[in-house]
C-alpha positions as a printed Julia matrix, in Angstrom:
397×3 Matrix{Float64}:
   0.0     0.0     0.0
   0.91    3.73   -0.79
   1.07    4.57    2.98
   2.56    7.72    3.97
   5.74    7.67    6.36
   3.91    8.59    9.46
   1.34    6.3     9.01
   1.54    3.58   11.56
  -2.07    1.24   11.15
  -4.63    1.02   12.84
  -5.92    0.78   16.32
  -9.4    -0.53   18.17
 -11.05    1.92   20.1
 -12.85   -0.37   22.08
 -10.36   -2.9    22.55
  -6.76   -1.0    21.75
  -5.46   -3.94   19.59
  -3.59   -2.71   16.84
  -3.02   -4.3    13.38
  -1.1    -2.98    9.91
  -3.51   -1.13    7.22
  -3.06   -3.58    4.37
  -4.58   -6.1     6.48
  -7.26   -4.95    8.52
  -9.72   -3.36    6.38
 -12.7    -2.6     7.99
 -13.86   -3.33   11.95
 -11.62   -4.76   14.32
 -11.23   -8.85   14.04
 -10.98   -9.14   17.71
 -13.84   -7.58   18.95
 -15.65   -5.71   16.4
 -14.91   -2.42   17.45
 -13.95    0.58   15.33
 -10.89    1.24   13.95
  -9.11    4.73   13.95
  -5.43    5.62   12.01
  -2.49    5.78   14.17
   0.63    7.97   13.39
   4.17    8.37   14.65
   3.65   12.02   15.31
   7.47   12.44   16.4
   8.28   11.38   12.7
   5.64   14.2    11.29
   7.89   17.24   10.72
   4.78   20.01    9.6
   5.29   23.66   10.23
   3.07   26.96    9.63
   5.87   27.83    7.63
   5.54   24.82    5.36
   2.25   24.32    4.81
   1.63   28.45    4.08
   4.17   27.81    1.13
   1.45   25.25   -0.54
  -1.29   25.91   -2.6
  -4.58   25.55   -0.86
  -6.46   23.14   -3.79
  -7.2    20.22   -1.9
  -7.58   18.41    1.43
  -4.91   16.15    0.37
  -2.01   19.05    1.16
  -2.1    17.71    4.24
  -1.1    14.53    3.4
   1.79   13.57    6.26
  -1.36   13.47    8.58
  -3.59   11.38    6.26
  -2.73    7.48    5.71
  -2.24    7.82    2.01
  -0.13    9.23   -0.28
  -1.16   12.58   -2.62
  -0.21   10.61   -5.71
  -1.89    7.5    -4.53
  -5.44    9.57   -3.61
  -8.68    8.95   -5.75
  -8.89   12.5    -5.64
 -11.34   15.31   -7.19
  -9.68   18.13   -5.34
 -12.24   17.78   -2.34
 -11.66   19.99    0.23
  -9.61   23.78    0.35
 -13.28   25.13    0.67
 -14.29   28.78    1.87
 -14.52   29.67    5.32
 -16.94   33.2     4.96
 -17.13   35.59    7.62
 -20.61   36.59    8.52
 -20.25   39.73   10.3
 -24.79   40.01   10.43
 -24.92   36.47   12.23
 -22.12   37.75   15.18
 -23.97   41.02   15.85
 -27.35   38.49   15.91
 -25.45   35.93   17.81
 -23.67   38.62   20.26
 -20.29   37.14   19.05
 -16.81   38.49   18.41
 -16.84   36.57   14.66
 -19.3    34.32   13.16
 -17.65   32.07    9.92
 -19.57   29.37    8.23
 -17.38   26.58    6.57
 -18.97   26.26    3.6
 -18.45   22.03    2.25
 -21.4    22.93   -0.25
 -17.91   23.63   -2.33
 -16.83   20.23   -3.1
 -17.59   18.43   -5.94
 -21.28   16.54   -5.28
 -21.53   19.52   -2.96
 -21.23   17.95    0.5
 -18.33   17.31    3.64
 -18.55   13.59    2.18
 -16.2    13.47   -0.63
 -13.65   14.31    2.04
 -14.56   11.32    3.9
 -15.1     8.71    0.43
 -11.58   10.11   -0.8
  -9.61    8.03    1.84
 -12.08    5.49    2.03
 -12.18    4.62   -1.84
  -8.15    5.24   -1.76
  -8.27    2.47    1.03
 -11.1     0.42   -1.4
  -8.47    0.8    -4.6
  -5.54   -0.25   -2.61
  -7.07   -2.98   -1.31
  -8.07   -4.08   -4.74
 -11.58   -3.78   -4.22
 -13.75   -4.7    -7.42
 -16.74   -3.76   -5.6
 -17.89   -1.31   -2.94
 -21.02   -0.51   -1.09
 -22.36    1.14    1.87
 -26.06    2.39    2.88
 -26.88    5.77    3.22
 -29.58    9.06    3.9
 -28.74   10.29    0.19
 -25.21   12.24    0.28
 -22.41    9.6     1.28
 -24.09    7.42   -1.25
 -23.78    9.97   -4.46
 -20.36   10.78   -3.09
 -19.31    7.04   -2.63
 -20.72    6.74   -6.37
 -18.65    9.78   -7.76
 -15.12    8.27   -6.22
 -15.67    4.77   -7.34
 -16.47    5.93  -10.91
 -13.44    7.77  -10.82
 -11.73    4.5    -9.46
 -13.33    2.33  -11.78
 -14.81    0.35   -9.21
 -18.46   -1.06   -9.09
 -20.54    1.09   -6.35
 -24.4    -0.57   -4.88
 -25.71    2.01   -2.47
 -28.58    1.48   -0.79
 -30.81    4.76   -0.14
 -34.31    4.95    1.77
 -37.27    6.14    0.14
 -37.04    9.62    1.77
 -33.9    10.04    0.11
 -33.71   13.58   -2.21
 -33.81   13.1    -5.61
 -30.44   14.69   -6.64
 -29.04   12.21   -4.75
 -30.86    9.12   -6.14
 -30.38   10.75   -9.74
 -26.77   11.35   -9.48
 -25.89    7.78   -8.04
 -27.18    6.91  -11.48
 -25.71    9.39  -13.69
 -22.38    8.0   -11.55
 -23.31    4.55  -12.65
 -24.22    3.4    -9.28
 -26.29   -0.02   -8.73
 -28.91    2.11   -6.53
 -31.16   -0.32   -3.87
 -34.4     2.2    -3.13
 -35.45    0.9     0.6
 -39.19    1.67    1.58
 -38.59    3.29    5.13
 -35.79    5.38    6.79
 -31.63    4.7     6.96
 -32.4     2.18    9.58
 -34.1     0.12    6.17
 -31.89    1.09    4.11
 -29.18   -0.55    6.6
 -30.95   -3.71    6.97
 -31.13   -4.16    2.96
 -27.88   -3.47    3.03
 -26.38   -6.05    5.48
 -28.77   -8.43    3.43
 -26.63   -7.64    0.64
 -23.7    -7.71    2.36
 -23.82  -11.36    3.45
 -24.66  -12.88   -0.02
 -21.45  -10.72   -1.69
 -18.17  -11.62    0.04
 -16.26   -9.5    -2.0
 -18.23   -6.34   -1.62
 -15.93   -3.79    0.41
 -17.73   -1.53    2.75
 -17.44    2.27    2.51
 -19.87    2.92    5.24
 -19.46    4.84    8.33
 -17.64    3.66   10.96
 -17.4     0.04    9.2
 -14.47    1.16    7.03
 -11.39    3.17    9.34
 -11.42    5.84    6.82
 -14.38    8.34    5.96
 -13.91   10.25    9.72
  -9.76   10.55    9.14
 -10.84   12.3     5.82
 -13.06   15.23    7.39
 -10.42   16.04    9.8
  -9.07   17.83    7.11
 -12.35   20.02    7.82
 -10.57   21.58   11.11
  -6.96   21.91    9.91
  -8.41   24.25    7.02
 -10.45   26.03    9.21
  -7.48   27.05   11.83
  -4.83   27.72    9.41
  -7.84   30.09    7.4
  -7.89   31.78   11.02
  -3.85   32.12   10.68
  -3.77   29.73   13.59
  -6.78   31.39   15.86
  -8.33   28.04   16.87
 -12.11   29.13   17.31
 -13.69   29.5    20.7
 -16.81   27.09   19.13
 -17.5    24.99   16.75
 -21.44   23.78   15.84
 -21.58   20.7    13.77
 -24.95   19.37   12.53
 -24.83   15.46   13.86
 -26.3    12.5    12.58
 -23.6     9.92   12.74
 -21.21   12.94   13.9
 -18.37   11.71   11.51
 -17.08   15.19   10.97
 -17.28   16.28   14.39
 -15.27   12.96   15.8
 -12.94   13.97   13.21
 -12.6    17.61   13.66
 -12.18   16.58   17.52
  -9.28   14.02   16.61
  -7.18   16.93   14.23
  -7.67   19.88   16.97
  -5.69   17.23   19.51
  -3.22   16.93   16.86
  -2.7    20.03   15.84
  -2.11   20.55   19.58
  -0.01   18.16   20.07
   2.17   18.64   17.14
   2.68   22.2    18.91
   1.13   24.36   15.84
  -2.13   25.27   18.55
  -2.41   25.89   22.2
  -5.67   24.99   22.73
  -9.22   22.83   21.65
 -12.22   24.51   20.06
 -15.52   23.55   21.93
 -17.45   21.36   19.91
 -21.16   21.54   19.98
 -23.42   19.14   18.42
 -26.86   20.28   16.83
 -29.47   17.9    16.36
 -33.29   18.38   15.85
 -35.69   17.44   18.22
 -37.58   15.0    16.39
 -34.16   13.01   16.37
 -31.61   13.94   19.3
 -30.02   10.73   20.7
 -26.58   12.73   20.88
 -28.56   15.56   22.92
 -30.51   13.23   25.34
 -27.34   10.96   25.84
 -25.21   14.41   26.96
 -27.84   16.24   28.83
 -28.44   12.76   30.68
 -24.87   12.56   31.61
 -24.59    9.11   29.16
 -21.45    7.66   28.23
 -23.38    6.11   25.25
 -26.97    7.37   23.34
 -30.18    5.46   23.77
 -31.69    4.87   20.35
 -34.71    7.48   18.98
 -37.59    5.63   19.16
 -39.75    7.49   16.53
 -37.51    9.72   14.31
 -39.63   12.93   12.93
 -37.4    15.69   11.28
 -37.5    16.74    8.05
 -34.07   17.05    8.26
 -32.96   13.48    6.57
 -29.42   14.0     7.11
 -29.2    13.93   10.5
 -32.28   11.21   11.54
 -29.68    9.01   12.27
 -32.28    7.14   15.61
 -29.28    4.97   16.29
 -25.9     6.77   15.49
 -23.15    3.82   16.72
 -20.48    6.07   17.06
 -22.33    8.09   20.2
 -19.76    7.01   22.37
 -16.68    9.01   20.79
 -18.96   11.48   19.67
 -20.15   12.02   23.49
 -16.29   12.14   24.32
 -15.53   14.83   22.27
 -18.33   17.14   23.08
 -16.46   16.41   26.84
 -12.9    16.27   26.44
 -13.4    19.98   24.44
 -15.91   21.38   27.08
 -18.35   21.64   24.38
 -22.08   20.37   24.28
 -25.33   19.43   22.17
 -28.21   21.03   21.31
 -31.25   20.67   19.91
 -33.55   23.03   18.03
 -37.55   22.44   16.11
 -37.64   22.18   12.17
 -39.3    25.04   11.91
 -36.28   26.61   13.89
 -33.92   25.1    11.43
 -35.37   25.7     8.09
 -35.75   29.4     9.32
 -31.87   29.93   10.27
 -31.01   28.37    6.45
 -33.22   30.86    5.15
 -32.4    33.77    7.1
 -28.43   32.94    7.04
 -28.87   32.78    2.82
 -30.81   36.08    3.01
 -28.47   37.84    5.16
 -24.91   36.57    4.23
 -25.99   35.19    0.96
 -24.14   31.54    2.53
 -26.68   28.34    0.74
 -27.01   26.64    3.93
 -28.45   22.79    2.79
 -31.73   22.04    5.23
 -30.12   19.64    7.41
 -26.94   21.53    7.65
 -28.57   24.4     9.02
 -29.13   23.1    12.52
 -25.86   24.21   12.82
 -27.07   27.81   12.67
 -30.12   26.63   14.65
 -28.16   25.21   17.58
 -25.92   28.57   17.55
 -28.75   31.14   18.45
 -30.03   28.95   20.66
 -26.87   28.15   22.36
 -26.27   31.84   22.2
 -29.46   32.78   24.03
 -28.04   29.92   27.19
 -25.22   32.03   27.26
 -22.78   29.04   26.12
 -21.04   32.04   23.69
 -18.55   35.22   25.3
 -19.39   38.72   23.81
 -15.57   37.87   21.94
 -15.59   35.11   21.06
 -15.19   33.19   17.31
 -18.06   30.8    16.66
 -17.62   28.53   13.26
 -20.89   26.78   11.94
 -20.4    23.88    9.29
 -23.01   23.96    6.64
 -22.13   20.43    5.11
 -23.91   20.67    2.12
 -25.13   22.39   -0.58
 -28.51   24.1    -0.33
 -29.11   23.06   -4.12
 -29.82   19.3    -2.91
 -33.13   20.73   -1.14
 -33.76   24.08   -2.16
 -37.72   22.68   -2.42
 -37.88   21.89    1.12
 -36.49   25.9     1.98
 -39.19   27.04   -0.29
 -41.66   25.32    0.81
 -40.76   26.69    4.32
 -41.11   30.15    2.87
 -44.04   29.27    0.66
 -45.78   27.65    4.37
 -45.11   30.9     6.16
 -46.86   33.18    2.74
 -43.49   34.67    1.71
C-alpha cells in the first residue's frame, strides 16, 4: 500500500489492539470495534511555515497526517473550501466573529467526498472490485462519484425519503442504486442483506471502514490555518452519525499536540428534536446514546435514531468542554433561510441546525461577547432548495 511515512495502522477503540492497514480493512477482528489511524507524530515534521508555502487546492495538502499518499489519492480536489465571515450572524449571535465553513464547495456539494476520498483510496488499494455502503442520500452519491473515478463497481442502498439529486446522481455516476421503503435504519438492513450474499463487496460505510472520519479532519486543519492559527472559541456541527465532528475533535488534539495550537475549540453538536439521541445521551450525563424511538425531522441527514459512534462522539463534546443542542424544524429551516438572506451563505436544510443550535446556544449564554463561533453547513442548499421554499411558501413569503 501507498502509505505515507507517518502512518503507523490502525488501532481498536474499544479494545486498543492494533493491526497494519493492508490487512485490517474494515472493523476490528478481535472484537468488532472501530478502527481509527495511528501515526508516529514524532516522525511528522509540519510547520506553519511549510504548509503556508502550498497551494490551498485540496484536502490532500495535508497529506503527512492522512494514511495515504497525494499521488496514490482517488482524488477530485475535495476539500480547500471557503470559510466566509458573517459579520450580520455575530452582531445576531452577540459574538466576536461568526464564519460558516462552507463544504457545499466540493464536488457533489457535500463534507462527504472528504470522507469517500480516503475510504475509496483504502477500497483501490485494497483491490476492491466492488464497494457498497447504505446511506440518507449524500455519502451514497459521493461514494458513487469516487468509485467511478476508481473504476470500481458502487451498490448504495438509499431509503425512500432520500432527495432526488441524490438518487439521480448515483445513477448518472453509474451506481447499482437499492431504493429501501422506510428510513436509513431500512436502508441498513437491505444493506447487510446484501452484504452477506457478496463476500467480496468492500464496505465504505461509516464507521465500518477506518477511513471516511480521518478524511473530514481535514475540515478543522483548514479552518485554523484560514484563522492564521486562531483556533475558534466554538465549533457547531450538525450530527447525525457525527463523523465530521469525531474527526474535527481528533485533528484539533493533533494540531495541539504537534505544537502548531495551544488549545481545543468547543465542539457543539446540533441535532433536531424530532431526532436527538446525541442531545438526550449528553444532557443525561450518558457515556453512550439510547436509540430514537420514533424519528420525525424533516431534516434526513441527520435522523440518524441509532448513530453507533455516540460514544466518541459524546467524548468529544467532553474532552473539548463543548455540548449538544437541539432546536424544532421550523427553527432550522428558518436559520437556512435567514443565514442565505443575510450573508448570501446556501445553507443545505439539514446543515442548518448548525445555525439553529448557535442562536439557541447563544441565548443559554454558552457564547462570550468575543468570542469566534464557526458553523459547518455540510452541504449544498441546491440538494433541497424545495424543502427551503416550501418553508417560505408555508409561512406566505
Amino acid at each position: 500500500m501507498e502509505t505515507t511515512p507517518g502512518f503507523d495502522g490502525l488501532r481498536c477503540v474499544d479494545c486498543e489492539a492494533t493491526f497494519e492497514a493492508a490487512t485490517a480493512t474494515h472493523r476490528c477482528p478481535d472484537c468488532g470495534g472501530i478502527l481509527d489511524p495511528t501515526y508516529d507524530y514524532d516522525a511528522i515534521d509540519v510547520t506553519r511555515e511549510e504548509l503556508a508555502s502550498r497551494r490551498f487546492d485540496s484536502m490532500w495538502r495535508y497529506e503527512e497526517l492522512l494514511p495515504f499518499t497525494r499521488d496514490a489519492a482517488v482524488s477530485m480536489g475535495e476539500g480547500a473550501t471557503a470559510l466566509v465571515e458573517c459579520p450580520r450572524l455575530a452582531d445576531e449571535l452577540g459574538v466576536g466573529a461568526v464564519y460558516i465553513k462552507d463544504e457545499g464547495r466540493n464536488p457533489t456539494g457535500t463534507f462527504k467526498d472528504r470522507g469517500q476520498t480516503v475510504a475509496m483510496t483504502a477500497a483501490s488499494q485494497h483491490g476492491a472490485s466492488d464497494v457498497a455502503l447504505a446511506s440518507a442520500g449524500n455519502a451514497g452519491q459521493s461514494a458513487a462519484a469516487y468509485a467511478g473515478r476508481a473504476d470500481i463497481d458502487s451498490h448504495v442502498f438509499l431509503p425512500s425519503r432520500a432527495g432526488f439529486t441524490n438518487k439521480a446522481m448515483v445513477n448518472v455516476h453509474g451506481g447499482d442504486m437499492t431504493i429501501v421503503e422506510g428510513r436509513i435504519g431500512d436502508a441498513g438492513a437491505a444493506y447487510d442483506d446484501a452484504m452477506s450474499e457478496h463476500e467480496d463487496w468492500y464496505s465504505v460505510k461509516t464507521f465500518v471502514t477506518p477511513y471516511r472520519h480521518e478524511g473530514k479532519k481535514t475540515m478543522l486543519y483548514e479552518t485554523v490555518e484560514q484563522l492564521d492559527w486562531a483556533v475558534p472559541d466554538h465549533v457547531v456541527y450538525p450530527t447525525g452519525g457525527g463523523v465530521g465532528l469525531v474527526g474535527m475533535h481528533k485533528a484539533a488534539k493533533e494540531l495541539r499536540d504537534l505544537g502548531l495550537t495551544d488549545d481545543l475549540p468547543a465542539m457543539y453538536a446540533a441535532q433536531s428534536e424530532g431526532c436527538a439521541p446525541v442531545v438526550r445521551a449528553f444532557e443525561e450525563g450518558r457515556d453512550v446514546h439510547e436509540p430514537w424511538d420514533t424519528p420525525d425531522t424533516i431534516c434526513g441527514g441527520i435522523e440518524i435514531p441509532d448513530p453507533g459512534a455516540s460514544p466518541l462522539i459524546l467524548d468529544a463534546l467532553r474532552e473539548s468542554d463543548g455540548g449538544a443542542v437541539a432546536t424544532s424544524d421550523d427553527d432550522i429551516l428558518d436559520a437556512g433561510t435567514l443565514v442565505a438572506k443575510h450573508e448570501g451563505v446556501e445553507m443545505g436544510a439539514t446543515c442548518a441546525a448548525a445555525a439553529s443550535g448557535a442562536w439557541q446556544l447563544a441565548e443559554d449564554g454558552e457564547f462570550g461577547a468575543d468570542d469566534t463561533v464557526v458553523l459547518l453547513n455540510t452541504g449544498t442548499a441546491n440538494k433541497d432548495a424545495d424543502v427551503l421554499r416550501s418553508h417560505l411558501m408555508s409561512k406566505g413569503i
